[in-house]
VOLOMAR-205251 format. One record per residue (C-alpha): residue in three letters; x, y, z. Coordinates in steps of 0.2 Angstrom, whole numbers, plus 2048, in hexadecimal, padded with zeros to 3 digits. Example, Ala and Ser with C-alpha at 12.3 -4.5 7.8 and 13.67 -1.06 7.14 Angstrom:
<atoms>
ALA83E7EA827 SER8447FB824 
</atoms>
This chain:
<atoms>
UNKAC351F976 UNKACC514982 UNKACE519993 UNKADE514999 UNKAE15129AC UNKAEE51B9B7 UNKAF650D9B7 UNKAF85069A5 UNKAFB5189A2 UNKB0A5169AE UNKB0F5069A3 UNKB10510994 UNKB1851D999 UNKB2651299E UNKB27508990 UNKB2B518987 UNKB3851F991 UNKB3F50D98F UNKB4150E97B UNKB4652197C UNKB5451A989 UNKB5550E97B UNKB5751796E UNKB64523975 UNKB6F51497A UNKB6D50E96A UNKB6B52095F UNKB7852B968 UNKB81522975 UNKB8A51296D UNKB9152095E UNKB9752A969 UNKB9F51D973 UNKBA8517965 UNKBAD52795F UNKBB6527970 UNKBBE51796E UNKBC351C95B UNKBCB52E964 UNKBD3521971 UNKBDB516967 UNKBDF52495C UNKBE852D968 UNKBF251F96F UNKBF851C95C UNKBFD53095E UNKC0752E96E UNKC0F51D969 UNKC14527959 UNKC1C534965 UNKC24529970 UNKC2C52295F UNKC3053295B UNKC3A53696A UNKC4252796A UNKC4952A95A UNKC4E53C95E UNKC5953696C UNKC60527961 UNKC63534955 UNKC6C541963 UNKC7553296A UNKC7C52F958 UNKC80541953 UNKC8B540966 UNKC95531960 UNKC99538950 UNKC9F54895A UNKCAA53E964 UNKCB0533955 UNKCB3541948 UNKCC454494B UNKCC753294B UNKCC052F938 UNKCCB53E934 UNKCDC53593B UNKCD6525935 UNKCD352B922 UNKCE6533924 UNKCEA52492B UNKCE651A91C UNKCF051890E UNKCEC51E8FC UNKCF050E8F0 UNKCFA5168E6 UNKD0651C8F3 UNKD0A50A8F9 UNKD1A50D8F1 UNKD1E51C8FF UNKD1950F90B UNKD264FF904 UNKD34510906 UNKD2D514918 UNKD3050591E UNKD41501917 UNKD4351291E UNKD3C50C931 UNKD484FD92F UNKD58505928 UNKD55513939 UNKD52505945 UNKD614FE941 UNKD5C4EE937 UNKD5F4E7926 UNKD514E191F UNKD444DB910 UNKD354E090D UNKD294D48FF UNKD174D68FC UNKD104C7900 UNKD044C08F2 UNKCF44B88FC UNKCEE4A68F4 UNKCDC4AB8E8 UNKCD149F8F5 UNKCD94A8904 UNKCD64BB8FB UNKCC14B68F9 UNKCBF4AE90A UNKCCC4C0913 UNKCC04CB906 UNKCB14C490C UNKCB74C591E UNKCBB4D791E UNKCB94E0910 UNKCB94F191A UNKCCB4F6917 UNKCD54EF90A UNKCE74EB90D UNKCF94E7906 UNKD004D990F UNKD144DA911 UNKD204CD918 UNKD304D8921 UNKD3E4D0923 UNKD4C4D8930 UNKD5A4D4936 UNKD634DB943 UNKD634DC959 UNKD544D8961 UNKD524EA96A UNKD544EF955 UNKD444E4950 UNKD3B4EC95E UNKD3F4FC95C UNKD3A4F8947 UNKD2A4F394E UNKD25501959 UNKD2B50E94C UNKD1F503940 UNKD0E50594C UNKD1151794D UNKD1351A93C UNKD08528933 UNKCFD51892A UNKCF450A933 UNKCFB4FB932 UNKCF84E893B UNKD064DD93F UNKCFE4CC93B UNKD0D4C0941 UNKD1D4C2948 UNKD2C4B6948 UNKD3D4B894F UNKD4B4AA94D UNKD5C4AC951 UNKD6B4AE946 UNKD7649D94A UNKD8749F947 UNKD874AC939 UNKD964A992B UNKDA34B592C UNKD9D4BA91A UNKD8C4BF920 UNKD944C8930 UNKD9F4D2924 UNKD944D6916 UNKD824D7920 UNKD884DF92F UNKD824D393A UNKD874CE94A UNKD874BC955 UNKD794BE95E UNKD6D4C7950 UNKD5C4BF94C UNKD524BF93D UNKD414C7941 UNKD324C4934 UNKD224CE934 UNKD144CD92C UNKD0B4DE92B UNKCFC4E3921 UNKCFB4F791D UNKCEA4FD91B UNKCE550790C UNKCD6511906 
</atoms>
């Protein structure tokens, strides 16, 4: 048998704990420590997920806030809106407006060119519309009071262009049978009534 010294004893008992350090490190440690990083970025994937999650919960409480305040609005505009087959009702509401404000008038539908109607469609294709050309003619304070009575009508409706030209010298013929008066102007409109 070998006799081993106190001192190569010593050695070996060193070496030993070294590969049972070793072997821990490498057996138990390392595993563990990337179990921890796999929990860690694990839960960093959870809490980004919740901080997603509450972002899209107050997006989503902000939304349901605007539709509260806005409700009543899509309610007017829908009522505001005119059914197409009533644009007939609209033509007579607005020889009505004119006849009450004091004006004679003309109303036309005004037919847009094909390459204008696919550009405008294209452009806003949201509402669709009926573009009419208003003719009155009559006082100043009457054309002003046609077009205010016509912004606060019951259906929505844009007036696109506005062209006012006075009456030079009217024959006695158009006095007579028009009832117009020197000093009269001839107002033009174009207005586009929104519909459904």
């Amino acid at each position: 048998m070998i006799k081993l010294t106190p001192q190569i004893k010593l050695y070996i008992t060193i070496a030993i704990i070294i590969m049972i350090l070793i072997a821990l490190i490498f057996g138990a440690i390392l595993p563990i420590l990337g179990k921890i990083n796999f929990l860690k970025e694990e839960y960093l994937s959870i809490k980004l997920q919740i901080v997603n999650t509450k972002e899209r919960r107050s997006q989503v409480e902000k939304v349901e806030k605007e539709f509260e305040v806005i409700k009543d609005s899509i309610a007017k505009i829908d009522v505001a809106l005119v059914d197409p087959s009533k644009f007939l009702d609209v033509i007579i509401k607005l020889e009505q407006l004119a006849e009450k404000t004091g004006n004679k008038h003309e109303i036309t539908i005004i037919e847009i060119p094909k390459s204008q109607k696919d550009s405008k469609e294209k452009e806003s294709s949201l509402f669709k519309n009926i573009p009419f050309k208003v003719i009155l003619r009559g006082t100043f304070e009457n054309a002003m009071s046609f077009m205010n009575e016509l912004e606060n009508a019951q259906f929505y409706s844009k007036i696109e262009k506005v062209e006012m030209i006075k009456i030079e010298k009217p024959a006695q013929e158009d006095l007579k049978n028009n009832g117009l008066q020197e000093g009269d102007i001839k107002t033009t409109l174009n207005v586009k009534i929104y519909a459904k």
